[in-house]
Every structure is written in structure tokens, then in C-alpha cells.
Legacy VTK file of the C-alpha trace (Angstrom):
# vtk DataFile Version 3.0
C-alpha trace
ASCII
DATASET POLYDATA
POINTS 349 float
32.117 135.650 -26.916
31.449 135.586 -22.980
33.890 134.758 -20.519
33.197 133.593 -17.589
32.695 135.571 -14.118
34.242 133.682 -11.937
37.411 134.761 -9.289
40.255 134.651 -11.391
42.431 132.320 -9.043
39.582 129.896 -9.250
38.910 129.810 -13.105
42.640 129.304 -13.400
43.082 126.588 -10.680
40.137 124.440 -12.326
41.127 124.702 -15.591
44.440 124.132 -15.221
44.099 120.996 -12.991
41.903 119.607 -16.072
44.570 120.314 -18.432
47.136 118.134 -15.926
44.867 115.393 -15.413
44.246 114.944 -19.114
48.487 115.103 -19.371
48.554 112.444 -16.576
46.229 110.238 -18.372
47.870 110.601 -22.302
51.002 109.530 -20.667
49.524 106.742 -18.888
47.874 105.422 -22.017
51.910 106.208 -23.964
53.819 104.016 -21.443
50.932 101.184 -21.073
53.401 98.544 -21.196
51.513 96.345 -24.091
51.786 98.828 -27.148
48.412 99.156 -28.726
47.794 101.112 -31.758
43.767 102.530 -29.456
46.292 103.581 -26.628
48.015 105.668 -28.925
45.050 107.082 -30.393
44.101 107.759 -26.230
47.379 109.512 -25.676
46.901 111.492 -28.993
43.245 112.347 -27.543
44.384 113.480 -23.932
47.069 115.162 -25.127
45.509 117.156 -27.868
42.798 118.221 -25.332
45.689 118.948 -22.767
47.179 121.453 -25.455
43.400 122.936 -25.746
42.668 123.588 -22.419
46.045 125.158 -21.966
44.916 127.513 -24.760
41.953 128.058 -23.290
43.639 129.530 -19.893
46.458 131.679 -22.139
43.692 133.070 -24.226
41.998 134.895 -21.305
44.969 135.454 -19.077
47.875 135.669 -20.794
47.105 138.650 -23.492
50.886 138.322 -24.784
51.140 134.631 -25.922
52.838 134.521 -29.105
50.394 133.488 -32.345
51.987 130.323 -32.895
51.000 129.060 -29.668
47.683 129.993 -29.850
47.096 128.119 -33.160
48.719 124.734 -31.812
45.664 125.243 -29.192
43.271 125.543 -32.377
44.974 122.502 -33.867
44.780 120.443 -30.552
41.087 121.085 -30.876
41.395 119.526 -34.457
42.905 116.846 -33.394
40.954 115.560 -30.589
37.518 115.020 -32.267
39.334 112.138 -34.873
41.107 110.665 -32.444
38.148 110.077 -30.008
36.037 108.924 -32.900
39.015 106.600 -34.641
39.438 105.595 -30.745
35.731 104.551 -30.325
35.393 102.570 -33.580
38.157 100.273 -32.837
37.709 99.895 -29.115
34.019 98.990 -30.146
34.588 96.784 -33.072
37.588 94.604 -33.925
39.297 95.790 -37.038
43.022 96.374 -38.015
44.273 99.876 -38.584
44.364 101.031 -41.985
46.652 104.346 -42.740
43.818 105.505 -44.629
42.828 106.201 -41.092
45.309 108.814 -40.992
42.943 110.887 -43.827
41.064 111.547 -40.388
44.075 114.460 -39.947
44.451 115.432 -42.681
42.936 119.202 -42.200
45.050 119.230 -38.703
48.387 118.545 -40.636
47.514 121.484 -43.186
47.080 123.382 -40.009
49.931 122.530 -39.113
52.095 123.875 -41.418
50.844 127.088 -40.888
51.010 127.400 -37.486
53.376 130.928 -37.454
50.974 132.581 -40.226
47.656 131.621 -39.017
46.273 135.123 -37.472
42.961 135.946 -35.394
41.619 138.541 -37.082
43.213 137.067 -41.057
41.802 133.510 -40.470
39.976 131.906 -36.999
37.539 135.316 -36.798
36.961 135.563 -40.641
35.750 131.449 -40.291
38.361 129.434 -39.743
37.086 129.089 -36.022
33.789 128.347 -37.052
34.864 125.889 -39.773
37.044 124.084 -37.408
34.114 123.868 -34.152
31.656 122.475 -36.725
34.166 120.230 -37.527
34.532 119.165 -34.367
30.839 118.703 -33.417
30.545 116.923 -36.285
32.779 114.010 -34.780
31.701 114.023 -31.586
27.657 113.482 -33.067
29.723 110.455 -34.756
31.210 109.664 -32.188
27.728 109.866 -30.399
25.928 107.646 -32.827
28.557 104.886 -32.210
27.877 105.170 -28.554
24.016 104.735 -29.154
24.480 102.246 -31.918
26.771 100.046 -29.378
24.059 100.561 -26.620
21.588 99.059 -28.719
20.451 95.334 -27.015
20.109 94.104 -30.859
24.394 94.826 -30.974
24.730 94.097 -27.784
28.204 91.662 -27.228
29.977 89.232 -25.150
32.702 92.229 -24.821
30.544 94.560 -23.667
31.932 94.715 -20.077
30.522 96.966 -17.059
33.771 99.091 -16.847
33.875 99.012 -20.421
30.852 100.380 -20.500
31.320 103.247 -18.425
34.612 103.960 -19.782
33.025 104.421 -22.959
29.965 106.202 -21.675
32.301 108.496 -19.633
34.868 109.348 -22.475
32.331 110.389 -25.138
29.811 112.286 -22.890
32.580 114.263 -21.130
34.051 115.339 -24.686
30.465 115.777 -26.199
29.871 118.114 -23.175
33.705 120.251 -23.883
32.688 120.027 -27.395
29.186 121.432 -27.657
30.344 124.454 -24.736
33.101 125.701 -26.984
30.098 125.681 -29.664
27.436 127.082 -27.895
30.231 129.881 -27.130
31.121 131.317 -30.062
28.397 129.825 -32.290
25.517 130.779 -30.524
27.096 133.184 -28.106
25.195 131.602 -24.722
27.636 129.668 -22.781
30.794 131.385 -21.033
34.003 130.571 -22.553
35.869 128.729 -19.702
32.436 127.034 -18.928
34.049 123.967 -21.117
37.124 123.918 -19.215
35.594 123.709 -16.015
32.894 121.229 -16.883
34.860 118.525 -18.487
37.220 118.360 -14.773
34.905 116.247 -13.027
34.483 113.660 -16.099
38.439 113.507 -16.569
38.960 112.563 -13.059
36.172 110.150 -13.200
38.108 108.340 -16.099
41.017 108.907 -14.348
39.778 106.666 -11.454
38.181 104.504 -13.568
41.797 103.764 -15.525
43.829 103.464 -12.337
41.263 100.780 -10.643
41.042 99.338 -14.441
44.213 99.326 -16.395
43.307 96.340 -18.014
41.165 98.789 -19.989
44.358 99.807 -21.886
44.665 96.164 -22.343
42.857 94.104 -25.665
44.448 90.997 -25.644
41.333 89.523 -26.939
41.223 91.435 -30.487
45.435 90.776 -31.072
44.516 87.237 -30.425
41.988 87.040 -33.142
43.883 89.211 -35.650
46.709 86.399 -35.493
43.924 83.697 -36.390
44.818 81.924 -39.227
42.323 79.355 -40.395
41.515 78.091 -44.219
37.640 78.394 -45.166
37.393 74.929 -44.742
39.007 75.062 -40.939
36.280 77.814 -40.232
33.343 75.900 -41.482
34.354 72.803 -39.593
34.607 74.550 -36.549
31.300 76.551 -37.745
29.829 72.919 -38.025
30.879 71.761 -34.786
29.058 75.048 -33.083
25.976 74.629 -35.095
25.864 70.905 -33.335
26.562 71.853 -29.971
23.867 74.422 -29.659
21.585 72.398 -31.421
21.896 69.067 -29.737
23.044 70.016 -26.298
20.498 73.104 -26.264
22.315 75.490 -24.422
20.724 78.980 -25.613
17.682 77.812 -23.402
19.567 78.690 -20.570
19.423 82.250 -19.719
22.849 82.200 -18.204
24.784 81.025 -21.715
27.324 82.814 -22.777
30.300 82.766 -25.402
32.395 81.180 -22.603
29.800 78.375 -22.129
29.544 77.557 -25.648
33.760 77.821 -25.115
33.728 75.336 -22.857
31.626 72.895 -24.485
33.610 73.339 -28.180
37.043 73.012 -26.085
38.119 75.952 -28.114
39.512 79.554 -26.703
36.511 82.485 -26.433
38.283 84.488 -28.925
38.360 81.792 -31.320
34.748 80.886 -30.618
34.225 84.573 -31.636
35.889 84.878 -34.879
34.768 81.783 -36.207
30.928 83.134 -35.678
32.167 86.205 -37.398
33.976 85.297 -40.038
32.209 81.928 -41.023
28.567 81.934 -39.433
28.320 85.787 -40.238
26.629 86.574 -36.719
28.110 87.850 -33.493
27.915 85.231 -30.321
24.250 87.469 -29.226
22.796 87.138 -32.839
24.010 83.216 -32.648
22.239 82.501 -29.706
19.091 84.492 -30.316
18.959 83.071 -33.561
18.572 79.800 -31.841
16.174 80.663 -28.786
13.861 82.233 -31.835
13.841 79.286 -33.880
12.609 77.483 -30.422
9.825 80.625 -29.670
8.288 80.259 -33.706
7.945 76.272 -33.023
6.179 77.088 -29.727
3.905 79.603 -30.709
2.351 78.159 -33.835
2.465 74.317 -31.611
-1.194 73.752 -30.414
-0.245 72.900 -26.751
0.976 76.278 -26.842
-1.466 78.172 -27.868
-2.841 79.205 -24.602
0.729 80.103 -22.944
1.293 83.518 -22.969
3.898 84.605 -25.060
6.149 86.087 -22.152
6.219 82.623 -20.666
7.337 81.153 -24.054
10.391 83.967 -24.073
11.845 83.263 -20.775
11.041 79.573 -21.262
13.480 79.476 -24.519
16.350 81.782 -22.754
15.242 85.169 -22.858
16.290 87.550 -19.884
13.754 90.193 -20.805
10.586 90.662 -22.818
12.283 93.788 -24.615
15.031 91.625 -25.880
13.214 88.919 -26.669
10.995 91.017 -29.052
13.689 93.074 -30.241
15.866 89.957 -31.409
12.270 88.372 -33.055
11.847 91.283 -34.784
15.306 91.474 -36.141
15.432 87.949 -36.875
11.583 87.775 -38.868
10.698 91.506 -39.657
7.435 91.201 -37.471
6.019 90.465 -33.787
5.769 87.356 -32.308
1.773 88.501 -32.055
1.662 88.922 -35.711
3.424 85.770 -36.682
1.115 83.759 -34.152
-2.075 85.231 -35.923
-0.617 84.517 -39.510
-0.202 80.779 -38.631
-3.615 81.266 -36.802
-2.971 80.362 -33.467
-5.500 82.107 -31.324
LINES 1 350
349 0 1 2 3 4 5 6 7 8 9 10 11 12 13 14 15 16 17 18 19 20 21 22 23 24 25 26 27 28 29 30 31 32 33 34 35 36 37 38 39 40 41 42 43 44 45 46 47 48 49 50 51 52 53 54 55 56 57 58 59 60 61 62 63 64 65 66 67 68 69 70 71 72 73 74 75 76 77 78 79 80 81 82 83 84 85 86 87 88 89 90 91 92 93 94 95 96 97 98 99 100 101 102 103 104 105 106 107 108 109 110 111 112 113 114 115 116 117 118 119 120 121 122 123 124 125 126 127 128 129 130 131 132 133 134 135 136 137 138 139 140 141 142 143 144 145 146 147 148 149 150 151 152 153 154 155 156 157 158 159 160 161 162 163 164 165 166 167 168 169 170 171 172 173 174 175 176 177 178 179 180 181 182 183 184 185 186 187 188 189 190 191 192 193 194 195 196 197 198 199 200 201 202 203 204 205 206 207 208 209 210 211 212 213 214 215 216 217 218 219 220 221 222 223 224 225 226 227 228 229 230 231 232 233 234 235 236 237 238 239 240 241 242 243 244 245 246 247 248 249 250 251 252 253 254 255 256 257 258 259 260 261 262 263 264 265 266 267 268 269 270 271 272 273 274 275 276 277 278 279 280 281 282 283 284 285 286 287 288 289 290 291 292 293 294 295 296 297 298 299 300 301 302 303 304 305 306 307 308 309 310 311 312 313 314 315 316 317 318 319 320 321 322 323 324 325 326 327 328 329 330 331 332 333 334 335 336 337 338 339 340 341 342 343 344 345 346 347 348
């Protein structure tokens, strides 16, 4: 393991302001004023990598800390993978908690009752380390895959703001990086040991900023909305219905500026409610519902002879595309081939 050469004052001064911010910010997600079940999974995240971080700092300058201290660090560092994954799957996607969520801590609450007994040299050098940093690693490439799945323009959503985004973005890459450094330390031996530490300070205070301009980030009025909907399967397919005939006779997913408040608007119904109703009755999300429209309009006007000399880009903004990459994305999605090969197999040349 390789520490890292840095003036002591210094490694101890960065460091430890990481470990305060990430205090500061699980007990700004705590006392959020609107209790919600992801702040609590945020505080449990900031505060198990507070706990970690301290470890961190008494395991290289504080030879004499008693054992079970040490192991809550270890368990901290259990903890905090789980809770940023169980955190990203329910800030991304609107589901209720389930306590078999809480199988997620399981091995931390083993841990945990043998946090007195747990030595170096008996248990976290013979494995126990290793087992619990592939653990980890393993959540945060989970963790990662949500992140890429979410960033997809195919999943792309009406939620999906630009602080959102960042928050998200921010959150996962500055744990992926603390994650990977205590890995690469005593894994594969190539990374200093307070190089984690030091590196995740500037992310931590980025989120920090981020919250304190943003607190409505804490805030998902949206998603308790919809999980006090309660609507009969015939109430969802009449407001399905009414949807369908909007889109379809006023034609707004040919406008490139549509969105799920538009459509809204036009239904005289709440966004959230617009929202679960596509969910829950069409089967689509508000992107897939509109794309699945504009695509419809693209096959007419490709296989229509007074088409066939438009070029096909011309036909994709005409119908409400932004982009040519998300126009062919969604037409791929939607038919399972390219708008050049269904043109050629209705022989349109």
C-alpha cells in the first residue's frame, strides 16, 4: 500500500475539509424540510463517506485509534456504494421503496455486529478488505451503467433537467473516482492511499454549490404526486384515449418545441398526471409517445412518391425531430431498421 508524499499539514487539511463538507451536505439532505425516503438515502451516502474519509486520515496519522473505530470506517465504505446506487435508481426512475431494498445492507449490518472483533491482520488483510473494495466497485460500475443507460437519447425524459443532470453526473463520477483510487491502492498497488481523499474534495464542493443554488434538488414533488394517483383501468384508458386524439388530430409532435407540458396544456390535465397515464396505460414514456408519433409521420413520407426526392434529413426535422441522431435512433427503436433500409424495401428510390 503507498501513501502519499505530500506535507503532512496539507494531506490532513484536504482530507479533512472533504470529510466536513460531505457532513455538511448529509445533514442538509436530513433536515430538507419535505421528508423524502432519496434524501435519506443522500444523508446515509454523505455520511457513510464522511465516516470513511475520517478513517482514512486516523489510519495514517493516528497509529493508536482503537480497532472498533477503524472497522466503522470499513463499514462506512460498505455502506456508501448501496446507498448511492439505491439513491440513483429512484432519483432516475419513479418507483416506491420496497424494504427488500434494505437486502442492499445486508453484508454492512453483519459487519456491524462485529465491529469490536474485526482485526487487521485476522480479517481486512487475510481478504476481508479485498472482498469488501470489490464490493464496492461493483456498485459504483452499477451505479455507472444507470448513469449511461439514463444518458441514452432513446431514455431520454421530460425530467431530465440541466441541474439534474449535473447533479447526477457529478455525484456518481466523484464517487466512481474515490471508489476506483481506494482500488487501484490496495488492489493493484499504483495509486497513493490518500490520493482518494484528496481527489473527491473538489467534486463534493461542486455538489455542494450545486445543492445550495438548487435545493429544489432535494425536492420530488412530481413522483409523490403520481404515487397518490388513483385511477380505475377504465379512468386511465379514457384519459389514454383523449391523448391519443390530441396528438393525432391537433398534430403537435411536429413541432420541435412539444413537450409533456404542451400536450398538458392541451389535455387540461396536470404534467404528472399526463405522465403516469402514458406509463401506466399507453406503456411509453412522454419521449417514446411523441417519437412514436413523428415516426409514424417520417414512414408515410418516405414511401409517399412526392417524397421520394426529399432527403431524408429534411423529412426528420420536417416531422419534429431536433437532430438527425435522434431521429434515427428513435426509428430504429421504433422499426428495428434505418429509415434508408425501410425506403428501399418499399422501393422508393
Amino acid at each position: 500500500m503507498r501513501l502519499l508524499r505530500l506535507n503532512k499539514e496539507i494531506e490532513i487539511f484536504i482530507a479533512g475539509i472533504g470529510a466536513a463538507q460531505s457532513l455538511l451536505m448529509a445533514l442538509y439532505s436530513f433536515f430538507e424540510p419535505k421528508k423524502d425516503y432519496r434524501n435519506l438515502l443522500l444523508f446515509v451516502f454523505f455520511f457513510a463517506i464522511t465516516v470513511r474519509l475520517t478513517k482514512s486520515i486516523l489510519w495514517v496519522y493516528l497509529d493508536t485509534s482503537p480497532l472498533w473505530m477503524l472497522n466503522l470506517g470499513f463499514i462506512a465504505h460498505s455502506i456508501s456504494g448501496p446507498a448511492l446506487f439505491l439513491y440513483m435508481l429512484h432519483f432516475i426512475y419513479t418507483r416506491k421503496w420496497s424494504a427488500w431494498n434494505l437486502l442492499h445492507f445486508l453484508p454492512s449490518i453483519i459487519l456491524l455486529f462485529y465491529v469490536s472483533s474485526l482485526s487487521l491482520d485476522g480479517f481486512w488483510h487475510k481478504g476481508g478488505y479485498s472482498v469488501l473494495l470489490f464490493h464496492q466497485v461493483s456498485y459504483t460500475l452499477a451505479s455507472l451503467f444507470l448513469l449511461g443507460k439514463w444518458l441514452l437519447p432513446k431514455n431520454r425524459t421530460e425530467q431530465k433537467q440541466h441541474v439534474s443532470l449535473i447533479w447526477i453526473v457529478s455525484l456518481v463520477l466523484g464517487t466512481a473516482v474515490l471508489q476506483f483510487l481506494y482500488f487501484s491502492n490496495y488492489i493493484l498497488g499504483i495509486t497513493p492511499y490518500l490520493l482518494g481523499p484528496i481527489s473527491y474534495l473538489p467534486f463534493v464542493y461542486f455538489m455542494a454549490f450545486l445543492l445550495f443554488k438548487n435545493p429544489s434538488l432535494l425536492k420530488n414533488t412530481a413522483s409523490k404526486k403520481s404515487q397518490n394517483i388513483r385511477l380505475t383501468q377504465h379512468e386511465l384508458n379514457i384519459y389514454a384515449s383523449k391523448l391519443e386524439e390530441i396528438m393525432y388530430a391537433q398534430k403537435l409532435y411536429l413541432d420541435t418545441n412539444c413537450a409533456l407540458d404542451t400536450i398538458a396544456k392541451q389535455a387540461k390535465l396536470p404534467a404528472y398526471m399526463v405522465s403516469y397515464v402514458l406509463n401506466n396505460a399507453v406503456g411509453k414514456s412522454f419521449p417514446d409517445f411523441l417519437n412514436s408519433y413523428r415516426i409514424e409521420e417520417v414512414k408515410m413520407k418516405l414511401v409517399h412518391p412526392d417524397h421520394k426526392h426529399t432527403k431524408i434529413a429534411s423529412i426528420a426535422y420536417d416531422c419534429g425531430f431536433n437532430t438527425l441522431s435522434s431521429f434515427n435512433i428513435a426509428f430504429k427503436k421504433t422499426t428495428g431498421i434505418t429509415p434508408t433500409q425501410f425506403q428501399k424495401r418499399h422501393n422508393v428510390e
